[in-house]
C-alpha positions in Angstrom: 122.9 129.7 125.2 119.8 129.3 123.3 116.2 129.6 124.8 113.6 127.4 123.6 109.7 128.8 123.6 107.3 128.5 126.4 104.9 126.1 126.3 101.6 127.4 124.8 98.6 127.4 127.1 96.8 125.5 124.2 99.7 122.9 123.9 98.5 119.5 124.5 101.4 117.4 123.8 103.4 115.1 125.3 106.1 117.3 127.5 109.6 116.5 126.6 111.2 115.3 129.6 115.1 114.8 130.6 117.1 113.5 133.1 120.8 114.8 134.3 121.9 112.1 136.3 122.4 108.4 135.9 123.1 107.2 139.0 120.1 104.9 141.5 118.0 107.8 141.5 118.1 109.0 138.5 117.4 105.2 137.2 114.2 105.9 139.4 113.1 109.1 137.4 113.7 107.6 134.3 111.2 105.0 135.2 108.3 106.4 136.5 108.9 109.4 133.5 109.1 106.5 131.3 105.4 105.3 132.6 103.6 108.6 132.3 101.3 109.3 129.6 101.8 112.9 129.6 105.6 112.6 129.4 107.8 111.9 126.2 111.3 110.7 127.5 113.8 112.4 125.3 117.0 111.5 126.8 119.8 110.6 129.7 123.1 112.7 130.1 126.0 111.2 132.5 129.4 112.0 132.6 130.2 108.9 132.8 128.6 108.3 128.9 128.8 104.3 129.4 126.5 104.7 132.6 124.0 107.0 131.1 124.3 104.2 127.7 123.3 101.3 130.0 120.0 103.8 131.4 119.2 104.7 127.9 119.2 100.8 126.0 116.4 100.3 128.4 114.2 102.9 127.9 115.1 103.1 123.9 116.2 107.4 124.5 119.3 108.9 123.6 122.0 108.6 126.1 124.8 111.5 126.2 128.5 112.1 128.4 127.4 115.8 128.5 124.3 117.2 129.8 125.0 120.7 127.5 124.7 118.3 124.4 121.1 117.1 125.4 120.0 120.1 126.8 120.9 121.4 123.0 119.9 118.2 121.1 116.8 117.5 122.6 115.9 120.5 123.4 113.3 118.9 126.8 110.3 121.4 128.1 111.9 119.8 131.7 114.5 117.8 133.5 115.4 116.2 136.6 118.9 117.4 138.3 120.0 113.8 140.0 123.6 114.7 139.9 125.6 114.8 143.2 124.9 117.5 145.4 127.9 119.7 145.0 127.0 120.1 140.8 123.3 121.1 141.5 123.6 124.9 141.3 126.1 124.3 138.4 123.8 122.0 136.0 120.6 123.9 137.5 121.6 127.3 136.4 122.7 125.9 133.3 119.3 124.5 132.5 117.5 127.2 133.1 119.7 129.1 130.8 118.2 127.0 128.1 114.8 127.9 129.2 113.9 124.1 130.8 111.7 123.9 133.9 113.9 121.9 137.0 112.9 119.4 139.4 116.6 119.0 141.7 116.8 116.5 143.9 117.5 117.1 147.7 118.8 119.0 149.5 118.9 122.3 146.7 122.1 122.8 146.6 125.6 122.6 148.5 125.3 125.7 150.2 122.5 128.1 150.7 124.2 130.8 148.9 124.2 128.3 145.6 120.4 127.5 146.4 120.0 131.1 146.9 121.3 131.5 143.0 119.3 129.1 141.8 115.7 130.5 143.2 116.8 134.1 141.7 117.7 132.6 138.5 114.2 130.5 138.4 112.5 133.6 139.5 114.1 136.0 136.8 113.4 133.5 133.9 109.8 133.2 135.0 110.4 128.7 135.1 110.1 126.3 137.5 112.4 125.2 139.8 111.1 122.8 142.5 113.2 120.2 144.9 112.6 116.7 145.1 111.6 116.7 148.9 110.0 113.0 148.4 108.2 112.3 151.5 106.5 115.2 150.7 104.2 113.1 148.5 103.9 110.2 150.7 100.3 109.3 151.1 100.2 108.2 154.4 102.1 112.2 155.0 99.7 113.7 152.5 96.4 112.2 154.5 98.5 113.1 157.8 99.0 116.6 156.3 95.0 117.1 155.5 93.8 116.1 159.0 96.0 118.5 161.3 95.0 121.3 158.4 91.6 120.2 159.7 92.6 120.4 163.6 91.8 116.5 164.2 94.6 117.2 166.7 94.2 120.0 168.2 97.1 122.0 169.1 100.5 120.1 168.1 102.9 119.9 170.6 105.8 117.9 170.0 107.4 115.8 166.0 109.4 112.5 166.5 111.1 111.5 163.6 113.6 108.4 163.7 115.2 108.0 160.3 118.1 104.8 160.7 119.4 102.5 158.6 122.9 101.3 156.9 125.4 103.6 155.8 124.7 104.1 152.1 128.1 104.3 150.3 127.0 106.4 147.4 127.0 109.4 149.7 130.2 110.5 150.3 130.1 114.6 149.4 127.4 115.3 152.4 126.8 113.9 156.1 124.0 112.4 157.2 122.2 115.8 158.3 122.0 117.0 155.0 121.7 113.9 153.7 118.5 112.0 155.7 117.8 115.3 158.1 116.6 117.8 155.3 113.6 115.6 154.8 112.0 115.9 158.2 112.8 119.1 158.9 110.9 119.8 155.7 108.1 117.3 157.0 108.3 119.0 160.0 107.7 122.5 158.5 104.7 121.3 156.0 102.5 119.6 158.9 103.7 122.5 161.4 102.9 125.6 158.9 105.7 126.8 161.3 109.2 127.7 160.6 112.2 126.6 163.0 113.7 129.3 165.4 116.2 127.3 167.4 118.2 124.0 166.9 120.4 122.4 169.6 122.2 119.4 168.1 124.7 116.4 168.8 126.5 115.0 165.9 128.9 112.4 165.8 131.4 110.6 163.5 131.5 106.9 163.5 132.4 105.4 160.1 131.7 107.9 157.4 135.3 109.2 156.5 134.4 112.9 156.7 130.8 113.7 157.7 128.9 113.0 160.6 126.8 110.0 160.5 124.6 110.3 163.4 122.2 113.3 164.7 120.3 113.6 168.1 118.9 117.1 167.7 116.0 119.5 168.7 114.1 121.7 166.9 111.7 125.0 168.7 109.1 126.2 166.1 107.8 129.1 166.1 104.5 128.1 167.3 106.0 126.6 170.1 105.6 123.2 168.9 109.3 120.5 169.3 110.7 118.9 166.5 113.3 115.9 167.6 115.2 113.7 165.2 116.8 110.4 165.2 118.5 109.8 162.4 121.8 107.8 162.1 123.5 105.2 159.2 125.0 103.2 161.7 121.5 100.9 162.3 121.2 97.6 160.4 118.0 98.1 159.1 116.0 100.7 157.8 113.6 103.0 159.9 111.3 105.8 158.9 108.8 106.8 161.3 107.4 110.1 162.5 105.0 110.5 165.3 102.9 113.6 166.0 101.9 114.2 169.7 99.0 117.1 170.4 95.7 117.4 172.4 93.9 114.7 171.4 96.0 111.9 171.1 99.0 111.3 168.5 99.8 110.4 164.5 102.6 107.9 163.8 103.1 107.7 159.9 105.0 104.4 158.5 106.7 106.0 155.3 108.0 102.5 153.5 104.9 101.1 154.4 102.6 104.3 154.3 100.6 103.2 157.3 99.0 105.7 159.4 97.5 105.2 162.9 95.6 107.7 165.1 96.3 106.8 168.7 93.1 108.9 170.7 93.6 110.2 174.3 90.8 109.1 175.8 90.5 112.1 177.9 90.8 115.2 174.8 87.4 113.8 173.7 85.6 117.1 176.0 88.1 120.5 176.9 91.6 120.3 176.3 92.1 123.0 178.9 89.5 122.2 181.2 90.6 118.2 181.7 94.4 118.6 181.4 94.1 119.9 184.5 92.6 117.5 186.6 93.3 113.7 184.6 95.6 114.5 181.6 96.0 111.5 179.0 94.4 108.5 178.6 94.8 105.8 176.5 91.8 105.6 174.1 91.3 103.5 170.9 94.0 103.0 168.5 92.8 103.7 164.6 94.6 102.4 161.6 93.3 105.1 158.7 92.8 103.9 155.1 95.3 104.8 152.9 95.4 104.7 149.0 99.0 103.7 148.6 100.9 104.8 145.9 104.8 105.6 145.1 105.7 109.0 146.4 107.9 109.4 142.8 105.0 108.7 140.8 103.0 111.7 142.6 106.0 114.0 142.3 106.6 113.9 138.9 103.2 114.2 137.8 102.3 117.5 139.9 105.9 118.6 138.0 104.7 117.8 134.7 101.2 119.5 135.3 103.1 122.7 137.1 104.8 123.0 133.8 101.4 122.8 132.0 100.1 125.9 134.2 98.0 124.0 136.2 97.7 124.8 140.2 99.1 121.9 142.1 101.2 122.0 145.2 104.9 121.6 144.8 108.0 121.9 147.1 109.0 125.1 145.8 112.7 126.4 145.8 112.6 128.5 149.0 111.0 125.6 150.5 114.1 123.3 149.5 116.2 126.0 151.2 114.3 126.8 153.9 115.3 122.9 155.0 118.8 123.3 153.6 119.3 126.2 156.0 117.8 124.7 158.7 119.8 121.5 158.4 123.3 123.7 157.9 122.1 125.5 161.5 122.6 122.0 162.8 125.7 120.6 161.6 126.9 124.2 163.2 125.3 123.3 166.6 126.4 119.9 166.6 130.2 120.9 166.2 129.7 124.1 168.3 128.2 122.3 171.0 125.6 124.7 171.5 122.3 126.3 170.7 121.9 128.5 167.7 118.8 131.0 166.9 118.1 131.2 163.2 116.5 134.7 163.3 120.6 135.3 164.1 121.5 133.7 161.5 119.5 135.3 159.1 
């Protein structure tokens, strides 16, 4: 396959952007990619050509039934990989064949071995490949993100995520741990800076047809902090919460509505170590922090654009995407198992 030249570092034009993928998400990325200034939207491949036709009339861009065509045709500085899971290493290794920089949407890939391939293949053709871990870019976790870097918290001790809702019927190839899990465990490493050792898990299947649709699980890090997720598609309405517990009080992020609160204990405001001992926690004053709302999509597709362009910005790179892949895999393993597993044994 042909390779198409880099970008130059004195090219200031548009970047020609593509998306493999035609289903609700990839909708989404055409969007916002649409809405970019920096971005020329140079086409929509599907499969299913009528689908990716019905993207394209609205955004005026060639639509095509093979994403080899475009990839040819079009000839994009960088796409988005919204097919389903099981094609990701598939259409990713094919685009970076052709030289194009890759955002794939969560998780990486199907197995870690694939998402293994994929990093090497980035890595060896010197491109991009970054995963769309959104809630990444979620202000309220962004701002959430900058105060424990600045120890507002002290020493974190224990990460409650609950993650509920409907059963989505578009999923069918994955369960709900690789599904809704991989994004807090990623959460959970970004505010941490700490990598899981251990999971412990219970899984269960109660109306998806082949995967399990509800988690109860526990994560150890490796600084000793806890990790517990609640995540199901059996609740009739949606929930996304995480709440971060530590010396001087505790963060609970709102993702759909990107509220943060800081909820003080009263008694952290002199030594941890010296106070625990005697009074522990107190309830102090509850703080609802100002947030500049903004969509999480719209953030991650501009820091992949200017990545492409050279320029510094933080991204979820691909060993971060399966990092959280691996992680998530460890607990579909416990949960059947029934037991503990160590991920230093796992390699």
């Amino acid at each position: 396959m042909a390779t198409y030249p880099r970008l130059a570092d004195n090219d200031s034009r548009p970047l020609k952007l593509a998306v493999i993928g035609a289903g609700s998400m990839g909708r989404n990325h055409l969007r916002v990619l649409n809405d970019l200034e920096s971005v020329d939207l140079v086409g929509v491949a599907d499969a299913a050509l009528d689908v990716a036709e019905r993207a394209a009339r609205r955004f005026h861009i060639p639509a095509f039934g093979s994403y080899a065509e475009m990839l040819d045709k079009v000839r994009p500085d960088g796409v988005v990989v919204a097919v389903p899971t099981v094609l990701h290493r598939e259409v990713t290794l094919a685009a970076l064949s052709y030289g194009v920089h890759v955002l794939v949407e969560k998780p990486i890939a199907f197995t870690v071995e694939a998402g293994r391939e994929m990093i090497e293949a980035a890595r060896q053709a010197g491109l991009i490949l970054t995963v769309g871990h959104i809630e990444r870019y979620n202000p309220a976790i962004l701002e959430l993100h900058r105060r424990l870097r600045e120890q507002q918290l002290g020493r974190v001790f224990q990460m409650n995520a609950r993650r509920l809702g409907p059963f989505p019927p578009r999923v069918r190839d994955v369960g709900v741990v690789i599904d809704l899990a991989t994004h807090d465990v990623d959460i959970m490493r970004f505010l941490s800076g700490s990598e899981v050792v251990r999971v412990q898990a219970e899984t269960a299947r109660r109306i998806h047809t082949e995967h399990e649709d509800l988690l109860s699980g526990l994560l150890r890090f490796a600084n000793d902090s806890i990790g517990v997720l609640d995540i199901n598609w059996l609740t009739p309405t949606k929930i996304r919460e995480l709440m971060i517990t530590g010396e001087r009080g505790a963060f609970q992020a709102n993702y759909l509505t990107q509220d943060l609160y800081f909820y003080e204990n009263n008694y952290a405001k002199t030594d941890w170590d010296t106070i625990s001992n005697i009074e522990g926690v107190s309830e102090g004053d509850m703080v609802r922090l100002r947030i500049e709302k903004t969509e999480p999509l719209r953030v991650e597709l501009d820091r992949f654009v200017r990545a492409i362009r050279g320029e510094d910005v933080s991204i979820v790179s691909g060993d971060d995407g399966l990092q959280a892949l691996h992680v998530a895999a460890m607990i579909v393993e416990s949960g059947l198992e029934g037991r503990a597993i160590y991920l230093n044994e796992e390699g």
